[in-house]
N, C-alpha and C positions, 0 to 999 in steps of 0.2 A: 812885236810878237807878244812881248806884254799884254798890250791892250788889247789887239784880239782876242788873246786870251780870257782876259779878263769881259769882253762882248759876248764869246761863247758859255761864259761859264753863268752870264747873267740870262741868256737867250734859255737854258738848261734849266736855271733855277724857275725863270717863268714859264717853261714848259710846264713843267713839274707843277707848279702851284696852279697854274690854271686844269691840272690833268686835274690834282684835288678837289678844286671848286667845284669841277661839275659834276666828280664823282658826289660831293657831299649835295649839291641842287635834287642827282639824281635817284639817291637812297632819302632825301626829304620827301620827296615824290611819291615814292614806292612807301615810305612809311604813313602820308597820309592816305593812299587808297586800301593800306590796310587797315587802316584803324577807322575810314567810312563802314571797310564790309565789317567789321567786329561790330562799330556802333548797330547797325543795321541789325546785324544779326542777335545783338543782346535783346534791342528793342523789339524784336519777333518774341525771343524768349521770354521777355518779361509781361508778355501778352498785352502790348497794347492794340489796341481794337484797329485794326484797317483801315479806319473810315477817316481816323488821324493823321496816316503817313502819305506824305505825297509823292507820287511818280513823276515824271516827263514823255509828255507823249512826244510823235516823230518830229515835231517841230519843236520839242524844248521849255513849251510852256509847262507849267505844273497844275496836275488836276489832282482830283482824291478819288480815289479807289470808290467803285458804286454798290457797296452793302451795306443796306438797311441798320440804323443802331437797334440796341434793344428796346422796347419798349418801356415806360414808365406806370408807374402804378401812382394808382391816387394814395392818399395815405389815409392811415383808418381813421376818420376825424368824427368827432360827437360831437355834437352840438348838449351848450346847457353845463354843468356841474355834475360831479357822482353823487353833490346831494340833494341834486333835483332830478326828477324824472326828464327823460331822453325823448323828445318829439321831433315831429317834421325829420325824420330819420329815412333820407333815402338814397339806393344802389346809383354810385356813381356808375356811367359808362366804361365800357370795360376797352383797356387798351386795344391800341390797334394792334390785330394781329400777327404775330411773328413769321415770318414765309417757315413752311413746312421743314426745308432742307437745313433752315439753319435754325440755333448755330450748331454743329457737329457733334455726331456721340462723345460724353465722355471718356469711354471706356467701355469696354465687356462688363455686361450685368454678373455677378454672383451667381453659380448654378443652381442655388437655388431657385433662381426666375422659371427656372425650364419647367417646374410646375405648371405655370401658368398655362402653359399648351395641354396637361394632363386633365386642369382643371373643365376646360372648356374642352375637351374631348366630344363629350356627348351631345355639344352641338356641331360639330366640324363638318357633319354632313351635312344636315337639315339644314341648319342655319336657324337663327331664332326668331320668332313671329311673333307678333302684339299679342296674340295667345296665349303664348310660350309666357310671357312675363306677365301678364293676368292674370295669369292662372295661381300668378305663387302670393297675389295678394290675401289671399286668404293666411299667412303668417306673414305677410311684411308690418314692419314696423314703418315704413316711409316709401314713398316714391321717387328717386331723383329724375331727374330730366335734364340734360344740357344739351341748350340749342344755341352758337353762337358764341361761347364761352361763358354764356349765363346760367345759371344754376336756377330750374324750380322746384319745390317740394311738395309735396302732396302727403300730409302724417295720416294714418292710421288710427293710431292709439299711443298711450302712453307704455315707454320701458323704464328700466329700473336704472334711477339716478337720472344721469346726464351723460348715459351713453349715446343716445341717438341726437344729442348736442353737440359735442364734440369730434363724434363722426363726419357729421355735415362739417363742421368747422376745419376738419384733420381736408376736406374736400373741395373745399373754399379757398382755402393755401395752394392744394397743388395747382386751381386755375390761377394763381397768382404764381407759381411759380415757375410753371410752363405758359404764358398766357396765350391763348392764341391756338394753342395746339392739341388741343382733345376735339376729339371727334364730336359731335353731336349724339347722344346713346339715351336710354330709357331704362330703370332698370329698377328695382325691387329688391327691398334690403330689411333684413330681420337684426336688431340688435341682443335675441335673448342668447344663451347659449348652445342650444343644443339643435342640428341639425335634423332640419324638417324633410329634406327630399331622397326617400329611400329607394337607393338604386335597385334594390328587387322588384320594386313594380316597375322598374319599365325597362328592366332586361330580359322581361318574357316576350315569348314573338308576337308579333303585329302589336307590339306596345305603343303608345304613341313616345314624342319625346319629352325628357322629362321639363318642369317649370323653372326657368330661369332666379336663383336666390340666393343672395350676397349676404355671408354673415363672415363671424370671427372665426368660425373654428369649421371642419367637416370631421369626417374618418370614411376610412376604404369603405363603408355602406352606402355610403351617401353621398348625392350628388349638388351639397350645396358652395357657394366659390366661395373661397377664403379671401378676406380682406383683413388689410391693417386693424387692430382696434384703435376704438376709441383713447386708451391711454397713452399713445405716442403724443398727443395734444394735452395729457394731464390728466387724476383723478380729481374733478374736486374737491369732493365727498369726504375722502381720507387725505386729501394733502401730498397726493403720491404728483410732486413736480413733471412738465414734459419730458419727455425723451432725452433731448439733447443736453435739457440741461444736468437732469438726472444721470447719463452717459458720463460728462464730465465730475461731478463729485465720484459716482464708483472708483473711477479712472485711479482719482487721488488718492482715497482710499485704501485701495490695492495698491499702491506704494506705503502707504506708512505701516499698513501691519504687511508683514512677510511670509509668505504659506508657511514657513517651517517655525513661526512664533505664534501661529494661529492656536485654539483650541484643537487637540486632536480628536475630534467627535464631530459627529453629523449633526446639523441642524436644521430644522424645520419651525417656522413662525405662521402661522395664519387661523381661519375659522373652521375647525373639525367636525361642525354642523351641520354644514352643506352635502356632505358626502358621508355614505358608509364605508369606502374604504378609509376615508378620515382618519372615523373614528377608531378604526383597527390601525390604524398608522401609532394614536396614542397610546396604546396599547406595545409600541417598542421602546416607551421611554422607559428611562434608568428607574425598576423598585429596587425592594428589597430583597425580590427573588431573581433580578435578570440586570444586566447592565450589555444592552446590545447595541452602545456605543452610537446612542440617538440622544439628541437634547430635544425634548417637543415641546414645543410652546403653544397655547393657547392665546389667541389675540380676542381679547374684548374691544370691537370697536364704539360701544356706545362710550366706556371708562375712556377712550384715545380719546374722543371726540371734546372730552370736559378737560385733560390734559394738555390738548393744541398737540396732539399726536408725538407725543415727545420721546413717546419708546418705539416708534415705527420708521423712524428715518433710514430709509431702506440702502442709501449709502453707508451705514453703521454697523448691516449687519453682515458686515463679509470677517468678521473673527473670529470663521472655524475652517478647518480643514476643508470639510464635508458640506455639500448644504444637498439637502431633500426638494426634489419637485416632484410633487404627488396631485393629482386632476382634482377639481370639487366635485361640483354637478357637470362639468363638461371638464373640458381644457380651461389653465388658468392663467390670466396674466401675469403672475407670479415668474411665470417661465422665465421672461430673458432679464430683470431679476437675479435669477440663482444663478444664470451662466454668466452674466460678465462680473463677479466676485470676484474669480481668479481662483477658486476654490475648485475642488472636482465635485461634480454636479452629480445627485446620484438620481435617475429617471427611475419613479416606482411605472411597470409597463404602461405607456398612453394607452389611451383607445382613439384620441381625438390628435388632429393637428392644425396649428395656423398656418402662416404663410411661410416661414421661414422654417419651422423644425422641421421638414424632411428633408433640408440640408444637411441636418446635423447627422451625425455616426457613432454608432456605439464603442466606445474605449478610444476612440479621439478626442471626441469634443464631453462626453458624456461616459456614467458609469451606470449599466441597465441595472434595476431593484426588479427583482421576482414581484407579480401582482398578488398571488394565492397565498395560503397560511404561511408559507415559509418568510411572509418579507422580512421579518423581525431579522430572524437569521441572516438574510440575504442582506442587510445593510452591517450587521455585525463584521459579515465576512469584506463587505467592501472595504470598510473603515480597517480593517487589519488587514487587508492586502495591501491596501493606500499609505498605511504606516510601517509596511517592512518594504516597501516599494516605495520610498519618496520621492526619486527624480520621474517618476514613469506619472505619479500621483501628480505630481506638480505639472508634469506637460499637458497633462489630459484638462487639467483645470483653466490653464492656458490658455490652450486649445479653444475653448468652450468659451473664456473670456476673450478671445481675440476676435472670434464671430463675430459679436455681439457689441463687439467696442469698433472695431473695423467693416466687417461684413453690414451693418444695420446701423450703420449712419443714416442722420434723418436725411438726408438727401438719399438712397438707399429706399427708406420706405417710400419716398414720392416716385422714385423712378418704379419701383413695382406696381404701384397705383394707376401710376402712368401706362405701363403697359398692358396691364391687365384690363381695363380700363378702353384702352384705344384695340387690343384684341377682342374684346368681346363684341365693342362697335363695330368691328367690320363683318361680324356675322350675324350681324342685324339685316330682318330682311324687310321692312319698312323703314320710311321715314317718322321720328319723333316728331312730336307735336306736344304744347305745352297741355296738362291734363288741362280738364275740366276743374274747378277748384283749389287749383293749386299756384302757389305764391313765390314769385320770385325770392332767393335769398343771396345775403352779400356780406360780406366780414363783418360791416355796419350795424346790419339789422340784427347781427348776435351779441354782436360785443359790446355796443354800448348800452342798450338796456343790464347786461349780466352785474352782475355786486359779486363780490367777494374772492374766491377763489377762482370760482368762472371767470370773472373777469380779469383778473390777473393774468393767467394761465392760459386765456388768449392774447392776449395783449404780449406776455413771454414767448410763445408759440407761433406768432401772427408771420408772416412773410411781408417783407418793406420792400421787397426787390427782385425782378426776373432773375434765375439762376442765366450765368455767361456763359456757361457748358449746356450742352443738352444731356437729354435723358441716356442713361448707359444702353448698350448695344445690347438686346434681348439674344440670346442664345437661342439657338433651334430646340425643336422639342427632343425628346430621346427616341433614340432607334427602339424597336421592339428590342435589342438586343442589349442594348445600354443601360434600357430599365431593367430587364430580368436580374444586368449585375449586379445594378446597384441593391437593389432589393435583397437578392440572395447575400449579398455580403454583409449589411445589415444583422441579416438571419444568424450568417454563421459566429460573427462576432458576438453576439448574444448567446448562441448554443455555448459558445468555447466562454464564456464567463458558468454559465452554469454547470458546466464540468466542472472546473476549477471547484465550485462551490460542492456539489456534490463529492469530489476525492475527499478535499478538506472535512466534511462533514461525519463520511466514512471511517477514517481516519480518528475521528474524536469519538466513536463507539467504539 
């Protein structure tokens, strides 16, 4: 009895330990095809490219997934030394290009973009004809042409500085950063400031349409297309760094001083020559009869230029409260500048806009200045509503710097280029063709003849590499209904600052 005993109790114990074994074989199991789908699944996340991972088809062998990599870029190579002259200088082959579909949106465009449909309005019917862009040669400063993802230009005349330089160049990037993917287009581009195509002549009946013309700036008069400026790619003239890299010093900047250790006064720096409201602007600095809580500075850039620009470092100047954006002769690049300081931005009234301010909102991102005799007042009252108001003061500056540091990343400007750009090409109603006279151009042929800041500042600027995301998702245009909002509210939030300003003023009689 014993030993049976002692058989069943051995026959129990090996039950038992074999019941274990295969429970532990079979949570081994189950722990590796969890940790196959996690690895899998990190590896999605971590965006390695498709083209790397391998499947099994129905019989088990292993293939690789069939999409195209990105394309490669040549790299901007010179031949020679920067202290010899640059020859036998020429346009490599342009990558092969990218299938259309891929690689996918990054994202929803900024609403800003939705301009872009406003701008090209007045062709949306007609469409635009070799005519149409002909016609606007009488002020362009250049011709572009892209057939193929090759760039040619056809110049004009001479603009002022190395704006119509670095234009082309800010243009040369984006086919390097989409390659493959812009349409074939023909277009006409002025680099001065002031817009040439005035919509009253041809919103009278049986007007024809109006000429096709691409500068920096427009206003509600005029029907000319707002593009990027030239200073996303650098001034080189003043030493004002590109975009991006400019973007990151401010960044820094507005951490080390604090809005609430800042100067509490409005600031204003630049040339009061260009403009007569300018010079009524200097006329708000602190005498000895008025302190309407404006600092206004006069910039001499001939004294910057013998100093190596050492009081103009425009990361430097975000150490007041307040900063002033007041127009020259047109709209100024100054703009985005004052808004990503972190400071509250005070807009003496535009008349003009680029591509990005009519995103912005009044007492959001920006605080409106009166244009007519009262500005003096008008920025006094700001800067004392901003200082018995400091947390509202602080968001609005914010506001206005979070645009500008987030909204207008240079990927950002390439994707509006991009769109705007491949929108106006499809209401093209010919095929382009290279002009008569005009000369291929390529990263090459600009950058390695340039010296100094030019070449720097492309060279900093330059694109080494297809972006891996595509272009963000363009947003529709606005319903009739959409725009009247926006518009009107713009309106009202500007009327309800000027009340304000008027009680307070009342009040002080």
């Amino acid at each position: 009895m014993e030993w049976r005993f002692n058989v069943g109790k051995n026959i129990k114990k090996a039950r038992e330990s074999h019941s274990q074994t295969t429970s532990i074989i079979f949570l081994f199991f189950v722990a590796l095809l969890i940790g196959a789908f996690v690895w899998v699944q990190w590896i999605s996340y971590l965006g390695v490219p498709s083209q790397t991972m391998l499947t099994h088809n129905h019989i088990g062998s292993p293939r690789k997934l069939d999409r195209p990599p990105l394309p490669t870029l040549s790299p901007i190579s010179c031949p020679g030394t920067t202290n010899q002259p640059q020859q036998n200088i020429t346009c490599p082959a342009p990558p092969i290009p990218l299938p259309a579909s891929l690689p996918p949106p990054s994202s929803t465009c900024p609403s800003y973009f939705r301009w872009i449909h406003e701008d090209l309005r007045p062709w949306a019917k007609t469409g635009i004809t070799l005519d149409m862009v002909e016609q606007a040669q009488r002020f362009a400063t250049f011709r572009l042409t892209i057939i193929d993802g090759r760039a040619y230009v056809l110049k004009y005349h001479p603009t002022f500085q190395t704006r119509d330089v670095f234009t082309l160049w800010g243009i040369l990037q984006l086919l390097r950063y989409y390659p493959g993917r812009l349409p074939d287009l023909d277009l006409m581009f002025d680099c001065f400031d002031w817009p040439m195509i005035r919509a009253e002549e041809y919103e009278k009946e049986n007007a024809h349409s109006p000429p096709t013309l691409f500068r920096y700036c427009s206003a509600d008069s005029a029907y000319d297309i707002v593009f990027p400026d030239w200073s996303f790619w650098g001034w080189a003239e003043i030493n004002i760094k590109p975009w991006e890299a400019l973007q990151s010093e401010i960044k820094q900047e507005n951490k080390h001083v604090k809005w609430m250790d800042r100067e509490p006064y409005a600031f204003w720096k630049g040339n009061p020559e260009v403009a007569q409201i300018r010079k009524e602007l200097v006329e708000c600095n602190v005498s000895e009869l008025h302190d309407w809580n404006a600092r206004i500075y006069g910039q001499d850039w001939s004294k910057e230029a013998v100093t190596g620009y050492k009081e103009s470092d425009l990361s430097k100047q975000c150490i007041h409260r307040y900063k002033i954006y007041i127009e020259g002769s047109a709209w100024s690049v100054s703009e985005k500048y004052i808004l990503a300081c972190d400071s509250m931005p005070l807009f003496v009234k535009p008349t003009y806009y680029d591509f990005f301010s009519r995103g912005l909102m009044p007492v959001e991102h920006y605080w409106p200045i009166r244009v007519d005799k009262d500005k003096c007042r008008s920025i006094k009252f700001a800067v004392d509503w901003g200082n018995s108001h400091k947390k509202k003061a602080q968001e609005i500056g914010k506001e206005g710097s979070n645009f500008m540091l987030e909204k207008l990343k240079t990927k950002s400007v390439y994707d509006y280029m991009f769109h705007l750009l491949t929108e106006y090409a499809k209401l093209m109603k010919y095929k382009p063709t290279v002009p008569t006279n005009a000369t291929e151009l390529c990263s090459e042929l600009m950058a390695c003849p340039a010296q100094g800041n030019e070449h720097k500042f492309m060279m900093e600027s330059a694109v080494y590499k297809p972006s891996d995301v595509g272009p963000c998702e363009l947003p529709p245009p606005f319903s009739e209904v959409e725009l009247k909002t926006v518009l009107k509210r713009k309106e009202n939030s500007i009327k309800q600052v000027e009340s304000w300003e008027e009680k307070a003023w009342a009040a002080e009689t």
